[in-house]
Phi, psi and omega in degrees: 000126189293122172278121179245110166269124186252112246216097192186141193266357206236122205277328171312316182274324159313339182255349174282334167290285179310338174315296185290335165260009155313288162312323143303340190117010188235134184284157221216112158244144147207160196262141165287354186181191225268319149354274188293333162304023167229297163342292176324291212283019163253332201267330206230164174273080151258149186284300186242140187234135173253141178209128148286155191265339174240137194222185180248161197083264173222120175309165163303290187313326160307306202286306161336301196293314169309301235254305160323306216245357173271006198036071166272066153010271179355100166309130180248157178226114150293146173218106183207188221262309204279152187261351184309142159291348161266022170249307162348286234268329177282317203292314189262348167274351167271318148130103169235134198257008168190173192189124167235124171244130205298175260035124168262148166307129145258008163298298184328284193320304125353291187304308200279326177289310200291295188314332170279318184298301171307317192288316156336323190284308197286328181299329199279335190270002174071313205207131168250102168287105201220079200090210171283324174307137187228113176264139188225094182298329178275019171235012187014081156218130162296056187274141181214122215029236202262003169310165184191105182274117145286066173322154145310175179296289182285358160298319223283272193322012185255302192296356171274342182279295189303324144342281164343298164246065182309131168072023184272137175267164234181131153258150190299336163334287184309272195334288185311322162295326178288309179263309168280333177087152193331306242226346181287168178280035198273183156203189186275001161291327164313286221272305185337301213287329171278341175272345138321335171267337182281337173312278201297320159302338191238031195299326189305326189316117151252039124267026171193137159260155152261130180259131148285114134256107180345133155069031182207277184207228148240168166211147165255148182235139172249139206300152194314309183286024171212020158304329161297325198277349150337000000 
């Protein structure tokens, strides 16, 4: 079960958080400020932090910048009251992987959690095997004896993804939100156009196909005899 910390001074929004992430499915700890949120985080593991920004003690933009500058990962969500665009725009330069202003959506929100979390996961896992195949996320490279492929970014994370979850189908939505992200301006041809370029690089590859399946999305599948090596 995936860990949430939720980071707010104000105990009405905080127990109306855990309720919803209670209910999703998630184990929920929380701090009143930025402060006791970092104490918490010497003692404990969380996958995702939820935070508001203005607090007593120490603030969100402090705690972001602390956490941050301690290479401290752990994908954040602001969720907060302000509406500025430099409260925006400071919240992701302290490195905030996301930003909601109350009255929060709580599907959106939900969504936004699911979608953070997976990336996270693929970030975490570094490094993948399939066979002679080797994906090395922090070198985006594909290598398979002595070849050695240097992707784009988003070739490399869309076929790492689908690696990642064999024979799962992704709708392009789903592709799209993971790799280019909610909010970007794209459209779903964009997603065509890289698993296609990736068909053709690695069509010779016989441990992994990418599949279209017609009205729904892709899934890569691994050929049986390297199913194991996994």
């Amino acid at each position: 079960m995936f860990k949430i910390l939720v980071v707010d001074d104000d105990k009405s929004a905080s127990r109306l958080m855990q309720i919803i992430l209670d209910e999703a499915g998630y184990q929920v700890t929380v701090a009143g400020n930025g402060a006791a949120a970092l104490e918490l985080l010497d003692n404990e593991y969380v996958d995702l932090i939820i935070l508001d920004l203005n607090m007593p003690k120490m603030d969100g933009h402090e705690f972001m910048s602390t956490i941050r500058s301690n290479g401290i990962n752990t994908p954040v969500i602001v969720v907060t009251s302000k509406l500025l665009a430099d409260d925006k725009y400071q919240a992701f330069t302290d490195g905030a992987d996301d930003f909601l202003t109350k009255p929060i959506d709580v599907q959106e929100l939900i969504f936004r959690i699911k979608a953070l979390l997976r990336r996270s996961h693929i970030v975490n896992e570094q490094k993948l095997t399939i066979g002679k195949v080797t994906l090395d996320y922090d070198a985006l490279t594909v290598q398979r004896e002595d070849e050695i492929q240097t992707l784009p970014k988003k070739e490399f994370y869309l076929l790492y993804k689908l690696l990642s979850y064999p024979d799962k189908i992704f709708t392009r939505l789903q592709l799209m939100d993971e790799i280019w992200g909610m909010n970007v301006n794209t459209v779903d041809t964009t997603v065509n156009v890289h698993i296609n370029r990736l068909r053709n690089k690695f069509k010779n590859y016989p441990e992994f196909t990418i599949i279209a399946i017609k009205g729904l999305g892709y899934k890569a599948e691994i050929n049986s005899e390297f199913k194991k090596s996994r």
